[in-house]
C-alpha positions in Angstrom: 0.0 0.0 0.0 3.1 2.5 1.0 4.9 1.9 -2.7 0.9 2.6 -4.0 0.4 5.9 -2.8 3.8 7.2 -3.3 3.4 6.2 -6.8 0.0 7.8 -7.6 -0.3 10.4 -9.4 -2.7 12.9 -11.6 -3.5 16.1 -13.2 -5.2 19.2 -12.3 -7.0 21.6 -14.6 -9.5 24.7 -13.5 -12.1 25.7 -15.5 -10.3 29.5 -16.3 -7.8 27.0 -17.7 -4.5 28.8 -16.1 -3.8 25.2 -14.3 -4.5 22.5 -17.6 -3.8 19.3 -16.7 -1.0 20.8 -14.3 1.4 17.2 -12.6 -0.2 16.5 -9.2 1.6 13.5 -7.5 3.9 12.1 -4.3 6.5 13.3 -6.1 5.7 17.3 -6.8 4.5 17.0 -2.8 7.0 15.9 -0.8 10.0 14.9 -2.7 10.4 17.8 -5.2 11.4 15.0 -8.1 8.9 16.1 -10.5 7.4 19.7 -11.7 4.2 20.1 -10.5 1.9 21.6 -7.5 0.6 20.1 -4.5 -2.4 20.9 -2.5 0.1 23.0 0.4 1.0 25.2 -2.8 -2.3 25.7 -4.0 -3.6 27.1 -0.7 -1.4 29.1 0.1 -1.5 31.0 -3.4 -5.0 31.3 -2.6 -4.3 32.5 0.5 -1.7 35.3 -0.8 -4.2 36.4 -3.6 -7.1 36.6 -2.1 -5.3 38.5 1.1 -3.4 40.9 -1.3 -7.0 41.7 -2.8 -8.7 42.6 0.8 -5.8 44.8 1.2 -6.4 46.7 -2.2 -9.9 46.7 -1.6 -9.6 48.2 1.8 -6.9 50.8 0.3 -9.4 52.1 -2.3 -12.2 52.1 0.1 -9.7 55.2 1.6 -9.1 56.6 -2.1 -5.7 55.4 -1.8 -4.4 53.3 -4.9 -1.2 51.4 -4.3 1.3 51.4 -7.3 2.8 47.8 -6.5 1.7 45.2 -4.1 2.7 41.6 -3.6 2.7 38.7 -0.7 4.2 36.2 -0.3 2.5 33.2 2.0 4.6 31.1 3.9 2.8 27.4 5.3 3.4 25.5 7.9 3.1 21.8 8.6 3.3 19.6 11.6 3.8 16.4 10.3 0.5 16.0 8.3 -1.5 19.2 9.5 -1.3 22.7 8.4 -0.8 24.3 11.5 -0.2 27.7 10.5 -0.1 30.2 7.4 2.2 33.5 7.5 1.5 36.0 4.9 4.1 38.8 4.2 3.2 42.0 2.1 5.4 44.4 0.6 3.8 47.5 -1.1 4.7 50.9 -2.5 1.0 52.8 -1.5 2.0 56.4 -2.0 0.0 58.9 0.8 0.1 56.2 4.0 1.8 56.0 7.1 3.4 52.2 7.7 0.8 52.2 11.1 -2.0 52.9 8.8 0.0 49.9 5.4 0.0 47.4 9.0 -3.6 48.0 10.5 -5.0 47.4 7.3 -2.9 44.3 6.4 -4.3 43.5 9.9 -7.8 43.6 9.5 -7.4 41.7 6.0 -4.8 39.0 7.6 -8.4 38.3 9.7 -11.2 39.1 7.2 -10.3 37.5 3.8 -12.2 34.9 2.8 -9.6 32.6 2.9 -8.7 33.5 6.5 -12.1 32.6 7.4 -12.2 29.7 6.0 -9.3 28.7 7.5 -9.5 27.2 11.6 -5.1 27.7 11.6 -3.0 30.4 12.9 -2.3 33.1 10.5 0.4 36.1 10.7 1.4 38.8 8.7 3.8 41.4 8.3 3.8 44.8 6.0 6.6 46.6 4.3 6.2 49.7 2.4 8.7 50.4 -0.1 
């Protein structure tokens, strides 16, 4: 049964087609052997995204428009269990102060829809540039 699941493998595709038929397997999780994603990956992308949206949302809510942002989500496991996600944002958001860039990446570390839906700890850190 071990030699089974290690050997398993298939494909993803989404339906916008930006993953098609995109190596899933043992392999592209835990052993880095092949190209491919894995489910840890895939979440945490989501994660950064969706996160990195709430905070632009919440920027133009305040008529400020950010000329870069980016995040990069870190995920950690305990042996089989996501235990926690860290989610690190660095922007260049002309007309803020870094205590008003960190309370909003605050209340969006806590109020995306990914960080709802996740029961884990989650963390973040801002950086204005």
């Amino acid at each position: 049964m071990e030699r089974q699941r290690k050997e398993g493998r298939g494909q993803l595709s989404t339906q916008s087609g930006i993953l098609d038929q995109t190596n899933y397997s043992f392999k592209t999780r835990f052993t880095g052997e092949e190209k491919g994603t894995n489910p840890e990956e895939l979440l945490a992308a989501a994660h950064a995204g969706c996160f990195t949206m709430a905070v632009s949302f919440a920027l133009s809510e305040k008529g400020i428009e950010p000329a870069i942002l980016g995040t990069e989500a870190t995920l950690t496991m305990e042996g089989f269990e996501i235990s926690g996600m860290h989610l690190s944002i660095t922007g260049s958001v002309p007309g803020i102060s870094e205590a008003e860039f960190e309370e909003i990446t605050k209340a969006a570390e806590q109020n995306c829809l990914i960080s709802k839906a996740l029961k884990i700890n989650i963390t973040s850190e801002a950086h204005l540039i």
